[in-house]
C-alpha positions as CSV (number, residue, x, y, z in Angstrom):
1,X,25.4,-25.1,49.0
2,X,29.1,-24.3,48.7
3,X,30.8,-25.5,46.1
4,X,34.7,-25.0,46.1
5,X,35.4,-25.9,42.7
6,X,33.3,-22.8,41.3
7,X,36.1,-20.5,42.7
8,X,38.4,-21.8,40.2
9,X,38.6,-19.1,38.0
10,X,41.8,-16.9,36.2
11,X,41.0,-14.1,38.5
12,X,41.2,-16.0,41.7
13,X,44.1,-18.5,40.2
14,X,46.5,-15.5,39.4
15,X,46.2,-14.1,42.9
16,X,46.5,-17.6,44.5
17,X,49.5,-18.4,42.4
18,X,50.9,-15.1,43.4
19,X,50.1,-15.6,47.4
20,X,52.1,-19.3,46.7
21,X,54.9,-17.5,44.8
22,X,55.6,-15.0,47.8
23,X,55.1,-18.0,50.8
24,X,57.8,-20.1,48.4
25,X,60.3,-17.2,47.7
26,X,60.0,-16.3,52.0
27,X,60.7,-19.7,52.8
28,X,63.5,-19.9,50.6
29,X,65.4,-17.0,51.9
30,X,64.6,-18.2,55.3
31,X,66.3,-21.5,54.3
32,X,69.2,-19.3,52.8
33,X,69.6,-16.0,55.1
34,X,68.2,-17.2,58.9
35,X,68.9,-18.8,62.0
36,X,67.6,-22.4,63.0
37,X,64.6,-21.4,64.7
38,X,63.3,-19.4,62.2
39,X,63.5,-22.2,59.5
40,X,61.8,-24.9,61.8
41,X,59.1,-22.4,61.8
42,X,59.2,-21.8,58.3
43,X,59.1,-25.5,57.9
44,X,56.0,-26.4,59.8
45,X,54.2,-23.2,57.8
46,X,56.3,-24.9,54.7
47,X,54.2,-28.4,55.9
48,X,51.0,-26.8,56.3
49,X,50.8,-25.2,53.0
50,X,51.5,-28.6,51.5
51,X,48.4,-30.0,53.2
52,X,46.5,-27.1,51.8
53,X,47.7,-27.7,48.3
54,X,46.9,-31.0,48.5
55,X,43.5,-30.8,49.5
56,X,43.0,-27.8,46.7
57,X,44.6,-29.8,44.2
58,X,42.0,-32.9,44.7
59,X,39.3,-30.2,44.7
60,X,40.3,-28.8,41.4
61,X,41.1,-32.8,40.0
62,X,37.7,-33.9,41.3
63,X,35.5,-30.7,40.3
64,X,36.8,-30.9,36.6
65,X,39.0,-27.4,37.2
66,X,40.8,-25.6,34.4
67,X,44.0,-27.2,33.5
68,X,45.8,-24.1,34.7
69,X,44.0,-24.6,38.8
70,X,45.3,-28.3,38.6
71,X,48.6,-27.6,37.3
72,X,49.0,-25.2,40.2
73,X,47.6,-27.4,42.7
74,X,49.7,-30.3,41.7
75,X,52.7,-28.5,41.5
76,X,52.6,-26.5,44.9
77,X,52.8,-29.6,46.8
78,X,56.0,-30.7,46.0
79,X,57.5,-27.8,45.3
80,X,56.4,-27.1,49.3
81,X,57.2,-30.4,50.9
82,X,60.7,-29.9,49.0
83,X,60.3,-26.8,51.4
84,X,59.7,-27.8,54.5
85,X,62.2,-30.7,54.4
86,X,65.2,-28.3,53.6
87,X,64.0,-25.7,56.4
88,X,63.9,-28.8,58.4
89,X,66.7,-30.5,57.6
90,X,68.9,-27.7,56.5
């Protein structure tokens, strides 16, 4: 049976904070640096990354994860809905 919480370990946590660092610091020179389209498009990938952080923070909250996978999982949502609201409102 899979089990997503056992994936929570340093390894895969560095890579995944890494992977969250790059989609952030794109999205925020798309909000900076490019046309309309392009940041409504950033925004809806901005808005689906926040409902995959979301979900991965519960897993992590409610499979007793390492401090360090929660605190990334609860700090990746807001940092991308505060995302996807600039792209789209911007």
């Amino acid at each position: 049976m899979f089990r997503p919480e056992t994936t929570l370990n340093g390894r895969a946590l560095r890579r995944e904070a890494i992977q969250l660092g790059v989609i952030a610091v794109a999205s925020l020179a798309v909000l900076v640096f490019a046309g309309r389209i392009v940041q409504v498009i950033a925004g809806v990938v901005d808005g689906f990354v926040f409902v995959m952080t979301s979900i991965a923070a519960v897993v992590a909250w409610r499979g007793g994860g390492r401090g360090a996978s929660i605190a990334l999982y609860a700090a990746a949502p807001a940092v991308f809905l505060t995302l996807a609201l600039a792209n789209f409102l911007a």
